[in-house]
Every structure is written in structure tokens, then in C-alpha cells.
C-alpha positions as CSV (number, residue, x, y, z in Angstrom):
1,X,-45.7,56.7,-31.7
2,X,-48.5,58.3,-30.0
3,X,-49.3,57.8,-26.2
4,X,-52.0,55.0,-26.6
5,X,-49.7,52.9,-27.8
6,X,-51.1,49.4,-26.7
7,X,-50.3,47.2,-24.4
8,X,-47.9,43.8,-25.0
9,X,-45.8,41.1,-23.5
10,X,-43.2,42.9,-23.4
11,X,-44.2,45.8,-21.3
12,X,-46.0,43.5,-19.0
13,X,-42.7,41.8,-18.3
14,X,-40.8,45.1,-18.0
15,X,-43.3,46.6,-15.5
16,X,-43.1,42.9,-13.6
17,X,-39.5,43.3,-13.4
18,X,-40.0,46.4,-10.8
19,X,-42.5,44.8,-8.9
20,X,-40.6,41.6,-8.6
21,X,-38.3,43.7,-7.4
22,X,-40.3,44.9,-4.7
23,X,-42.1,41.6,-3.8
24,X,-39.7,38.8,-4.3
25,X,-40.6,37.3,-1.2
26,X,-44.8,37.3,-1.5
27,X,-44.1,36.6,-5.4
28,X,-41.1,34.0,-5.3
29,X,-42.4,32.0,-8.3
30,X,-40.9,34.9,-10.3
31,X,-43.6,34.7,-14.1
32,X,-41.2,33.3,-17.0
33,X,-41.7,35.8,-20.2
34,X,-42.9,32.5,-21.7
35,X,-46.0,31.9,-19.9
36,X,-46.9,35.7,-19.8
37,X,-47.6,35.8,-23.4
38,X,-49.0,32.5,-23.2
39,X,-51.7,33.3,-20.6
40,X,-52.0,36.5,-20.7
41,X,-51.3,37.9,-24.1
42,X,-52.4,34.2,-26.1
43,X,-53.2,36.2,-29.7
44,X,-50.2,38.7,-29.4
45,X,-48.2,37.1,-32.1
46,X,-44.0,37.0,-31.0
47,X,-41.7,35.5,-33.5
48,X,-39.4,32.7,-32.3
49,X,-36.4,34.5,-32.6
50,X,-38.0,37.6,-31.3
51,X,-37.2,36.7,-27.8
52,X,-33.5,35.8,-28.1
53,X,-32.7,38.7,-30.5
54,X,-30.0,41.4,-29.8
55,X,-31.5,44.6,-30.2
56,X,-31.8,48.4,-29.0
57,X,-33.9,49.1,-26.4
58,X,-35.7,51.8,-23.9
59,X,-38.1,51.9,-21.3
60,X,-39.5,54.3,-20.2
61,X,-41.6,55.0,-16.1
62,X,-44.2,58.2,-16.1
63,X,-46.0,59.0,-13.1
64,X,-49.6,60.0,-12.8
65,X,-50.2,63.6,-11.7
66,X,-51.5,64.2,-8.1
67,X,-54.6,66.7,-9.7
68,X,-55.1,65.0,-13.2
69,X,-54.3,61.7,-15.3
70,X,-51.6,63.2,-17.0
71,X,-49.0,61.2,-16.9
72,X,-45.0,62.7,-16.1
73,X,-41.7,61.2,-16.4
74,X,-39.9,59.3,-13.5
75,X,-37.2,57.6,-15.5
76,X,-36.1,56.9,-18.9
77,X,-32.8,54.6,-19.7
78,X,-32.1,52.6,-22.6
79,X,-28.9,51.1,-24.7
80,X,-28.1,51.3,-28.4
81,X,-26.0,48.4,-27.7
82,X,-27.4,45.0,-29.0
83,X,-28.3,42.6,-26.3
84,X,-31.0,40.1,-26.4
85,X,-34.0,41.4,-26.0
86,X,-35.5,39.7,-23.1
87,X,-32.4,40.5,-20.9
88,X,-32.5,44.2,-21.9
89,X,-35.7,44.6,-20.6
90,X,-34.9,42.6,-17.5
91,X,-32.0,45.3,-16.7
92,X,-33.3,48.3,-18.3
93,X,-36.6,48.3,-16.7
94,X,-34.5,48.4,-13.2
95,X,-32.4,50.9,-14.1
96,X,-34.7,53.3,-15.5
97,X,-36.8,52.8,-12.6
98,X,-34.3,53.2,-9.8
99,X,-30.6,54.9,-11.4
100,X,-32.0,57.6,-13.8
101,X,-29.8,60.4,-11.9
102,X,-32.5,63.0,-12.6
103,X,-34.9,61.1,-10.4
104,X,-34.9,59.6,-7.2
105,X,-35.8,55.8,-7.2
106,X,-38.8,54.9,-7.9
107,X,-40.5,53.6,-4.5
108,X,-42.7,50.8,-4.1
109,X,-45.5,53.3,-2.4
110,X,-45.2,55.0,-6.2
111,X,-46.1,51.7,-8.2
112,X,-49.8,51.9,-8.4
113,X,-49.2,55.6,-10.3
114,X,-47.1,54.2,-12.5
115,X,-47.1,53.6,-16.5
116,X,-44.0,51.5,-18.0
117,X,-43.6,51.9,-22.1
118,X,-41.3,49.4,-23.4
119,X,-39.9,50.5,-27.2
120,X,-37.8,48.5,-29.2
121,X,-35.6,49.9,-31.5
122,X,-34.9,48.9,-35.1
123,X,-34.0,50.5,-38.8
124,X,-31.5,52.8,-37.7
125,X,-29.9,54.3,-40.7
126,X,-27.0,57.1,-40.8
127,X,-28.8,60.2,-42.7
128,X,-26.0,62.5,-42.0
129,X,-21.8,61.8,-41.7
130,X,-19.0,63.6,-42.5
131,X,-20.7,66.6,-43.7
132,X,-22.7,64.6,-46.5
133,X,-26.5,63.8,-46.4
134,X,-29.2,65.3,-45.3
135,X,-30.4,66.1,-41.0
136,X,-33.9,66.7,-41.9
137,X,-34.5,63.0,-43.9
138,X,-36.9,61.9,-41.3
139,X,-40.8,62.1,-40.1
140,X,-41.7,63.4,-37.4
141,X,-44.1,60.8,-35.2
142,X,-41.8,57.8,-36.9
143,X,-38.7,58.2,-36.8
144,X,-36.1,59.0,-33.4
145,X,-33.0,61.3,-33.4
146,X,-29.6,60.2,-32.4
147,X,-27.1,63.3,-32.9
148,X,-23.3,63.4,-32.3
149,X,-21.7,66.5,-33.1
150,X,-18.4,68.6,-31.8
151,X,-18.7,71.4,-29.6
152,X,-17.6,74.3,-31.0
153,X,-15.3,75.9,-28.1
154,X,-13.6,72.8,-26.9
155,X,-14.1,70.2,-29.6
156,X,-15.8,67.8,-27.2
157,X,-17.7,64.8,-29.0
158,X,-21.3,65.4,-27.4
159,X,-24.3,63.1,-28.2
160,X,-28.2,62.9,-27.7
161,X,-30.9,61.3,-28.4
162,X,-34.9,61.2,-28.8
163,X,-37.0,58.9,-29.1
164,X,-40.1,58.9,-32.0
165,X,-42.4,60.1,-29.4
166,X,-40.8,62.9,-27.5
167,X,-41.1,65.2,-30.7
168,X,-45.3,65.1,-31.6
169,X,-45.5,65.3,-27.5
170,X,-43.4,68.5,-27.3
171,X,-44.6,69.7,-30.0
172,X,-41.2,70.3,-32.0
173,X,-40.2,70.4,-35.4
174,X,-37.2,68.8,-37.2
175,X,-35.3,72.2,-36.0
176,X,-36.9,72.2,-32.7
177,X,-35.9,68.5,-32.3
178,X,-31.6,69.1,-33.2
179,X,-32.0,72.6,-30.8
180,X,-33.1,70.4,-27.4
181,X,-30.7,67.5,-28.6
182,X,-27.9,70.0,-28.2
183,X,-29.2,71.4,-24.9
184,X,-29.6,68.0,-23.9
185,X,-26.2,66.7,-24.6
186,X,-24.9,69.7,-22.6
187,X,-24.4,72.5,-25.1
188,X,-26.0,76.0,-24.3
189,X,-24.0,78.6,-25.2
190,X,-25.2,79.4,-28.8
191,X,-27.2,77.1,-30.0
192,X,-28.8,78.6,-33.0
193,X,-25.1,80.0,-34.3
194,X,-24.0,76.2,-34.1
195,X,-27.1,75.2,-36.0
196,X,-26.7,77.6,-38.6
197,X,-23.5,76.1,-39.4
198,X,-24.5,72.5,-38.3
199,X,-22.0,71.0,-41.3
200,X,-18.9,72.1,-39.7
201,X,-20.0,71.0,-35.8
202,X,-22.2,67.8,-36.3
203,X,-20.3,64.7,-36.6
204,X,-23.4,62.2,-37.3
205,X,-27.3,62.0,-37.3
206,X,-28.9,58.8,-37.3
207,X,-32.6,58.4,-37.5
208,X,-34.4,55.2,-36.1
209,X,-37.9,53.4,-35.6
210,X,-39.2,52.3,-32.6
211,X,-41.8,49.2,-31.4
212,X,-43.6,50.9,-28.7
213,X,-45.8,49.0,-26.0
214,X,-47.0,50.1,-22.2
215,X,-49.4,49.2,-19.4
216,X,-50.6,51.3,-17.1
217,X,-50.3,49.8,-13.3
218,X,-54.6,49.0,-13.3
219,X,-54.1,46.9,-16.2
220,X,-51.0,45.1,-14.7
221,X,-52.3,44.5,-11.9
222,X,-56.1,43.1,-13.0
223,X,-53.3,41.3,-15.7
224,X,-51.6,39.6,-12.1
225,X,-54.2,38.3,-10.9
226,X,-55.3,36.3,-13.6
């Protein structure tokens, strides 16, 4: 998914979560998800179900540069677990903005800097598992990377994932991609020895698609005061 990824109900409601957040008391009539895709998003078409489904989710906060319009990450929490959608976004949207432990909270000073992507997750299929398949059966741009594996010197279970954006934005290929999900998950040591012998250390590799939406605070807030 690339970065202009457009702008939906649902990452209207996850940016209104924070800023409910902040303004419960000037905004008390807290917006139903309802009647923001009913005024403001009339022609985005949402399938009943849509709404109540349990599905996996992540949002995502980036923060506008103090010298440029690039945009850099303030906070990035999802769940594979299922929960219906409209709730995950309701909690996740909080606690990527304000419990991402590489971050400190999101303040409301920081909100008019802020984009919020909202990507719902969906098609995940196991590619690799108990050494059969094949790690590199996905595209890059389409598809996100979870990866379990063992580490080699303690036989800790260790996991990580990506999302389909992160790899076009860094620039990675499929064995760029598995090298930072091992760093990430905590492993440094040797990482190209453990991906030379990836079948005896990695436990699964599951690839997945993502629904990607965001708005940028200018458009949420002319969007408000509609």
C-alpha cells in the first residue's frame, strides 16, 4: 500500500477517537461511526456486516517533520486477534497513540501534525510451517510479514511482524524484510548465519493483505466542521 492511500470512515473514526479523547468535554456528543459515513463519507460504500465483523487490525500515528512534510512515526499498535472491527479501532487508535513504549504519548499540542492510517487486515495464509513451503511466496507492496521462528542460542519462540507498507517504504527486499523482522523481534547476534539456515530456526511465516485508509489532521479537521 503506498502512502496516498485515501482517506475513509474508518480512519476518520480512528483519528476522532484521539481527539475525543482530548476534548470530551467541548465535544460531549461523541460522532457515532454511523453518522460519520453517513455525512461525511455518503458514497464510501461499507458492507453491513463490515461494521460488526471480527478482524485484524492496526493503526498507525506519523508526525509531520518540523523542516519538511515528511511525515515520521509516533506510534504503531495493532492485534492479530479477531475483534469486531469498530471496537478495535476504538481501542487501538488509543493505544497506539498514547502506550506504544517507544514513544511518549501523543499530546494534544501534537494533534494538528498528526496523520492516523487505519489498515485492516485480511487473507492471511501460512506460506511456511514446519520446515515445508516456501518464505519468499509473497509480493512485495501487497502482502505483510508475520514471522515466528526459534532463536538459535536459547530456543526462545520470537515473533515479528510488518505491515504491506513498511517494505516499498524502506526500501527492502523479501531478504531485507526476514533480516529486520529478526532484529525486530529481538535477535542480533548473527543474523545472516540464522537466515542461511532459516529451515532449522523459523517456526512459521505467514503472509497477509491489508485495507489501508488515513487522514491527515487538515482534512479531519475541515471533515469536523462540517
Amino acid at each position: 500500500m503506498s502512502e496516498d492511500s485515501a482517506s475513509s470512515p474508518f480512519a476518520f473514526y480512528a483519528f476522532y477517537q484521539l481527539y475525543a479523547h482530548f476534548h470530551n468535554s467541548a465535544d460531549s456528543k461523541r460522532r457515532s461511526f454511523e453518522a460519520i459515513h453517513k455525512q461525511l463519507y455518503p458514497n464510501y460504500v461499507v458492507k453491513s456486516s463490515r461494521t460488526t465483523e471480527k478482524t485484524s487490525l492496526f493503526i498507525t500515528w506519523k508526525k509531520k517533520g518540523e523542516k519538511h512534510q515528511d511525515y515520521n512515526l509516533r506510534g504503531c499498535i495493532g492485534t492479530f486477534a479477531k475483534l469486531p472491527l469498530l471496537r478495535g479501532i476504538e481501542k487501538y487508535s488509543l493505544i497506539a497513540a498514547l502506550q506504544d513504549h517507544r514513544f511518549p504519548p501523543i499530546s494534544q499540542a501534537e494533534l494538528p501534525t498528526l496523520k492516523c492510517s487505519c489498515n485492516i487486515l485480511h487473507s492471511f495464509q501460512t506460506i511456511f510451517s514446519g520446515k515445508k513451503g516456501d518464505i519468499f511466496d509473497w509480493e512485495v507492496g501487497v502482502h505483510g510479514i508475520e514471522l515466528t521462528f526459534k532463536e538459535p542460542t536459547t530456543g526462545q519462540v520470537l515473533s515479528a511482524t510488518f505491515l504491506p507498507e513498511v517494505m516499498p517504504e524502506q526500501g527492502w527486499d523479501k531478504k531485507d524484510t526476514f533480516s529486520n523482522l529478526i532484529e525486530k523481534a529481538g535477535y542480533w547476534k548473527d543474523v545472516d548465519s540464522l537466515m542461511d539456515h532459516y529451515e532449522d530456526y523459523f517456526l512459521e511465516v505467514v503472509r497477509y493483505e491489508g485495507d489501508k485508509s488515513q487522514i491527515e489532521y487538515k482534512e479531519f479537521k475541515r471533515l469536523m466542521e462540517l
